[in-house]
C-alpha positions, 0 to 999 in steps of 0.5 A: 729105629726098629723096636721088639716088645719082649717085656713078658719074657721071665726068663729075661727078668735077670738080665733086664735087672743087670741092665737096668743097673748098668744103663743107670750107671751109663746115663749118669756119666752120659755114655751110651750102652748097646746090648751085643754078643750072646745075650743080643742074640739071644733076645732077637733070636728067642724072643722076638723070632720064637726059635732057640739059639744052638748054644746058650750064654751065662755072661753078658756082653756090653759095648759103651761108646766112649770119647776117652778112657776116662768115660769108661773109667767113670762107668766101670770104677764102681762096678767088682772087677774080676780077677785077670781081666780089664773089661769082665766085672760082676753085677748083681752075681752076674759077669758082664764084659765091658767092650769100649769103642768110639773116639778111643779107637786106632785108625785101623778099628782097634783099641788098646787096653792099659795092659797093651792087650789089643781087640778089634773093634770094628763093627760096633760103632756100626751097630749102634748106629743101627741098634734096634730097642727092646722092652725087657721085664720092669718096662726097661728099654735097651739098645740092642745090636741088630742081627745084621749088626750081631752078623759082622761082629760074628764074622770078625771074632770067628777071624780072631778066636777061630783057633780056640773054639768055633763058638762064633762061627755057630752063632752066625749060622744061627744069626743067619738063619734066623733071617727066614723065621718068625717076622723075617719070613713074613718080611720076605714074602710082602716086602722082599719077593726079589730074593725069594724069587733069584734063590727059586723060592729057597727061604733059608738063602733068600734070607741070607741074602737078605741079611746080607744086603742089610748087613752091607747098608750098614758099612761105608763103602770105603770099610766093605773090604774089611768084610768082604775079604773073610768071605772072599778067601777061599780057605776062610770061607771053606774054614768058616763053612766047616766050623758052623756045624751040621753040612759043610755043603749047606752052610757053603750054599747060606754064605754064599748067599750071605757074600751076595747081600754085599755085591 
């Protein structure tokens, strides 16, 4: 399992208190806890990487994996729920999304909440599995989505809340690039030449690619369709293209180097 020391970090001693309180209080009922969404991006991105991400967060999103609703209710019981919502509650002045997974999940990769709200879950089970541990300030260590996990969590909300906003789809490029900067770009000139050499020495595609192709290790083969049909269709992919931001022409060029990853 990979690890990333980002205990000097001030700016993340708020979050690392938050956490430290929900990872107490997810030991205790014996469920494990994954830092994802912005806050996961945030800190491999920032901190681990060095650049700065297009678009900031003020909340923090959680994934649990469960074996029964039960178990959530166990860790979530004693947390302030906020108003209008199953799975956003306040800790410590901080709100922080809730997002089960695990045994409770449907054949088609989606959970139920008890209001009948449906979300899709897939990925996550992934992640976990894949998670890297960052040391956070009061020498906290988190389990943190990976970028090539935080890539397919992003491409699956950009498919489901793209008609609001096309936050998700920013954050991938941001995912994606981050895979030719700091220690990746380092990577790929020791340990992944291949891809620099196929995209003419290209590090912003090579890395694409790279991510990708990690991306892709992470999925049994028989779920790689659930991926690769949002890439493979033309009017996503050109939609998804568009929504990233800055040219349309280079953000076809890096998915289409994200989509060979998983050949």
């Amino acid at each position: 399992m990979r690890s990333f020391n980002a205990s000097t970090a001030a700016d993340l001693q708020p979050i690392a208190l938050v956490l430290a309180e929900l990872q107490r209080r997810a030991e205790e009922c014996g469920v494990e806890i994954m830092v994802v969404g912005a806050t996961s991006r945030d800190i491999l991105i920032r901190h681990v990487v060095g650049s700065v991400p297009e678009r900031a967060t003020a909340d923090i999103d959680v994934a649990v994996a469960v074996a029964s609703w039960s178990h959530l209710s166990k860790l979530t019981d004693p947390l302030t729920r906020l108003e209008g919502s199953e799975h956003k509650f306040e800790v410590q002045k901080t709100e922080v999304d809730v997002i089960p997974f695990g045994d409770i999940e449907d054949a088609d990769r989606t959970i139920t909440w008890p209001d009948d709200h449906r979300m899709n879950v897939f990925g996550f089970r992934e992640a976990m599995n894949a998670a890297v541990r960052v040391t956070l300030p009061g020498d906290l260590t988190v389990a943190v989505a990976s970028l090539p996990a935080q890539s397919v969590l992003k491409l699956f909300a950009w498919q489901d809340r793209h008609y609001d906003d096309r936050r998700d789809a920013i954050d991938l490029k941001s995912i994606i690039n981050a895979y030719h900067e700091g220690p990746y770009l380092d990577e790929l000139y020791t340990e992944h030449v291949a891809f620099l050499e196929k995209h003419g020495h290209d590090p912003r595609l090579a890395g694409a690619e790279r991510i990708g192709s990690e991306t892709r290790e992470l999925i049994a083969p028989g779920n790689l369709d659930f991926v690769t049909d949002i890439l493979d269709s033309p009017e996503r992919f050109d939609l998804l293209a568009a929504d990233m931001g800055g040219l349309i022409r280079e953000n076809r060029s890096l998915l289409a180097a994200y989509r060979q990853g998983f050949a």
